[in-house]
C-alpha positions in Angstrom: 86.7 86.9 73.3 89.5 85.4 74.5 93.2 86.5 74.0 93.3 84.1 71.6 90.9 84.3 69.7 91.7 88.4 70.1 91.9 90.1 66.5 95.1 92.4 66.0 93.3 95.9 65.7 92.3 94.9 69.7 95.1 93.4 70.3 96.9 97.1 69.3 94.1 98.6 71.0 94.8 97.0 74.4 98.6 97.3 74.0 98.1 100.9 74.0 96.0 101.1 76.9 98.0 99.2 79.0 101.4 100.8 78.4 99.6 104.1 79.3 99.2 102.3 82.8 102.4 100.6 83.1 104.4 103.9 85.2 101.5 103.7 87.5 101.5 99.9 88.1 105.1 99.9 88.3 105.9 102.7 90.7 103.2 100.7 93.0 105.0 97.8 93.2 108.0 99.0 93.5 105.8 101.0 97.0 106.2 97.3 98.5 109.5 96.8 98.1 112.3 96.8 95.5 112.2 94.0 93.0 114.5 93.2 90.1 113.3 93.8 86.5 112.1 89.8 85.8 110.2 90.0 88.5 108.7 93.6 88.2 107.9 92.1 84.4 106.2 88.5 85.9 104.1 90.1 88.5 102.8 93.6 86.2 101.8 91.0 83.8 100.0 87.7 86.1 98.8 90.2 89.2 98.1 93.7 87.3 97.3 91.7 83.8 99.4 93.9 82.0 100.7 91.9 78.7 104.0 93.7 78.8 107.7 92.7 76.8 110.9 93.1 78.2 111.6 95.6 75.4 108.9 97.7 77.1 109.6 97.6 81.0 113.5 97.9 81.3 113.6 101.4 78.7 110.5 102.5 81.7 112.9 101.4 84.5 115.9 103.6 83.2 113.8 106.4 82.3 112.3 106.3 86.0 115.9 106.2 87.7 117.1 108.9 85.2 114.4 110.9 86.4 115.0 110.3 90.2 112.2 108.1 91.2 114.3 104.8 91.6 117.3 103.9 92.1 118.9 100.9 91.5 121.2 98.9 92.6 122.9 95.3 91.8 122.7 92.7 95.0 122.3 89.2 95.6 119.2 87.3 94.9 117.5 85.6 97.8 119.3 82.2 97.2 122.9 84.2 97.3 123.5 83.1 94.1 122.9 85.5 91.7 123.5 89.2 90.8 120.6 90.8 90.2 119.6 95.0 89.9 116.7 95.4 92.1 114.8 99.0 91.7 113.4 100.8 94.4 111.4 104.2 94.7 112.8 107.1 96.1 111.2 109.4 97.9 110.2 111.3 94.6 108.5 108.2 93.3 106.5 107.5 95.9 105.7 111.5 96.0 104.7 111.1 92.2 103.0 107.9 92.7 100.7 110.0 94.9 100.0 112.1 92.8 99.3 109.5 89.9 96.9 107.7 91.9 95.2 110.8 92.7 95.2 111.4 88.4 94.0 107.8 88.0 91.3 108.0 90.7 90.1 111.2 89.5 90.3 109.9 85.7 88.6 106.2 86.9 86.1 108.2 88.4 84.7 110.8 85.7 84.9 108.1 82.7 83.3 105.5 84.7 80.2 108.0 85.3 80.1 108.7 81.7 80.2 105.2 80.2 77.7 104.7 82.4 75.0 107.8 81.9 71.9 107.0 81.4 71.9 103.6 82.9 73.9 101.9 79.5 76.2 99.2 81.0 
């Protein structure tokens, strides 16, 4: 089924799913390098696939520099041109990202094993 052709209950389904991944994605791109919030919200959803709104990312981007993990700050695009507030982790955030990947491997791990006892696809 396509995302088209997707039927609201999955559609809600997959929302919630992916939202519950969106701290992890995000704190691992912001590991590259900081990015401003368009950007952060074009790659998470064409490289991680993660059909996210605006209305979702920018409350996670406060809520992770409230809580120490990034820190913003307004500069110039690349062009010059432009004001933009690019995010970047702090040395908390990449200290939690750790530990989230270590969750997610951990969690990735056990649930793949089980959807897949007994030899069931």
């Amino acid at each position: 089924m396509t995302d088209k052709t997707r039927k609201p209950a999955e559609e809600t389904r997959q929302a919630q799913l992916l939202k519950g991944l969106a701290e992890l994605a995000l704190l691992s791109l912001l590991d590259e390098r900081a990015h401003y919030g368009l950007e952060i919200l074009e790659r998470l959803r064409g490289e991680a696939g993660l059909g996210l709104a605006e209305g979702t990312i920018y409350p996670l981007l406060h809520r992770l520099e409230r809580s120490g993990l990034t820190q913003a700050e307004w500069r110039l695009d690349e062009g010059g041109n432009r004001p933009r507030k690019y995010y970047a982790l702090t040395d908390a955030g990449r200290r939690d990202l750790a530990l989230q990947l270590a969750d997610w491997q951990r969690i990735a791990a056990a649930l793949g094993a089980f959807l897949n006892r007994g030899g069931k696809p």
